[in-house]
C-alpha positions as CSV (number, residue, x, y, z in Angstrom):
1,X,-9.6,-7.7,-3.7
2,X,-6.0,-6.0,-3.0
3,X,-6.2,-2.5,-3.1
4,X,-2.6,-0.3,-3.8
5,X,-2.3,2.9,-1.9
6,X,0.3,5.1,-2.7
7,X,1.7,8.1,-1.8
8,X,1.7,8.0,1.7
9,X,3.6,10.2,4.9
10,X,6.2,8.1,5.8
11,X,4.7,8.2,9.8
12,X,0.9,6.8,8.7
13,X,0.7,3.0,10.5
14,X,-1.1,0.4,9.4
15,X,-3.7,0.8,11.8
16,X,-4.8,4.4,10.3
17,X,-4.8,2.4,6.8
18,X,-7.6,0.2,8.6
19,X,-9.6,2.9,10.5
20,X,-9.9,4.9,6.9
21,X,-11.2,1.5,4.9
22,X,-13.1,0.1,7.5
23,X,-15.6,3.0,6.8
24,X,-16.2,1.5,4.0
25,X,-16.6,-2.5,4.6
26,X,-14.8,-5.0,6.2
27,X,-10.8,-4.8,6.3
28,X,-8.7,-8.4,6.1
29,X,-5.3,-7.0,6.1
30,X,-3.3,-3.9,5.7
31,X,0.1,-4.2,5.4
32,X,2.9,-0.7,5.1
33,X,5.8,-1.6,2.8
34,X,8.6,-0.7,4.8
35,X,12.6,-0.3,3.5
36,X,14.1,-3.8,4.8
37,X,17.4,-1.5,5.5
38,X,16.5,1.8,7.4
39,X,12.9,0.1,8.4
40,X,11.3,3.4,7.0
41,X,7.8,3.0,5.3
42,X,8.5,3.4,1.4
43,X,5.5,5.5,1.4
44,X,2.9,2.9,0.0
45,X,1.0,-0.2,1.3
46,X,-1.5,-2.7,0.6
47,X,-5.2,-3.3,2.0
48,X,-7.5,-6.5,1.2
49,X,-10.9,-6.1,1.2
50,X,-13.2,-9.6,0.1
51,X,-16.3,-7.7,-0.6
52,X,-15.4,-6.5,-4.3
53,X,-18.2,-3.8,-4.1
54,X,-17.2,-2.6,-1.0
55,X,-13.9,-2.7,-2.1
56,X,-14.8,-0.9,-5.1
57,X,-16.6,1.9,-3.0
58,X,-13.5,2.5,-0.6
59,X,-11.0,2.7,-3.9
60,X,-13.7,5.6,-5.0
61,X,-14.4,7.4,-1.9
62,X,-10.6,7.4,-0.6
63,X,-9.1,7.6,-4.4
64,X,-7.4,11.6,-3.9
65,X,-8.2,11.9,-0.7
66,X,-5.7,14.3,1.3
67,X,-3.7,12.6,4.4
68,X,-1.4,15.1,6.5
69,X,-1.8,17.2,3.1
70,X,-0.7,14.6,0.7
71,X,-3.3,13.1,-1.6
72,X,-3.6,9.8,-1.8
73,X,-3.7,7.6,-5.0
74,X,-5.8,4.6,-4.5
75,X,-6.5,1.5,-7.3
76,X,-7.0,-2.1,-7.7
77,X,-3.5,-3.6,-7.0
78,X,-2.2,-5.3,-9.9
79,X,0.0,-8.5,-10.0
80,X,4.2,-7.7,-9.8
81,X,5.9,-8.3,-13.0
82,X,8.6,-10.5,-13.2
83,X,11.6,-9.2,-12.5
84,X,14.8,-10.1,-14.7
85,X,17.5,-12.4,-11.8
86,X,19.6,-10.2,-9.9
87,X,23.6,-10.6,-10.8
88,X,25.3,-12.8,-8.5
89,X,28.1,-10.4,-8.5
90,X,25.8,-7.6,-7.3
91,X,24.7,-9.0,-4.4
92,X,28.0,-10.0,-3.0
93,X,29.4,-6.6,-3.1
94,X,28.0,-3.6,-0.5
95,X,29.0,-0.4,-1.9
């Protein structure tokens, strides 16, 4: 199962994500969403769990949880929407 956390300090790596779910079951990947630009995280990320229960137990137990005093909000990640095509003319010019 993916697992959307949002809301985090933009200084939390990837490998605090994993410390914080592994207490909960086995981790498969964590991966920070990071501006492609300024290489900042955009304050949210993404953990896999395969275990649904365990899954299910970490959303629960870390779900509000506070991190460097922000809390965090934790759910099931849900599929992107399609997006309408970006204008052609829009990517050519860099305002």
């Amino acid at each position: 199962m993916d697992i959307y956390v949002g809301n985090l300090p933009y200084d939390v790596d990837e490998q605090t994500l994993n410390s914080m779910f592994s207490e909960h079951g086995k981790v498969d990947n964590v991966k920070i969403v990071m501006d492609r630009y300024t290489g900042q995280s955009k304050g949210f990320g993404f953990v896999s769990m395969d275990d649904w229960k365990e899954a299910q137990n970490a959303i629960k137990a870390i779900d509000g949880e506070s991190l460097e005093g922000r809390p965090l909000k934790v759910n099931q990640a849900k599929p992107r929407e399609d997006r309408p095509p970006r204008r052609d003319d829009f990517k050519k010019k860099r305002y």
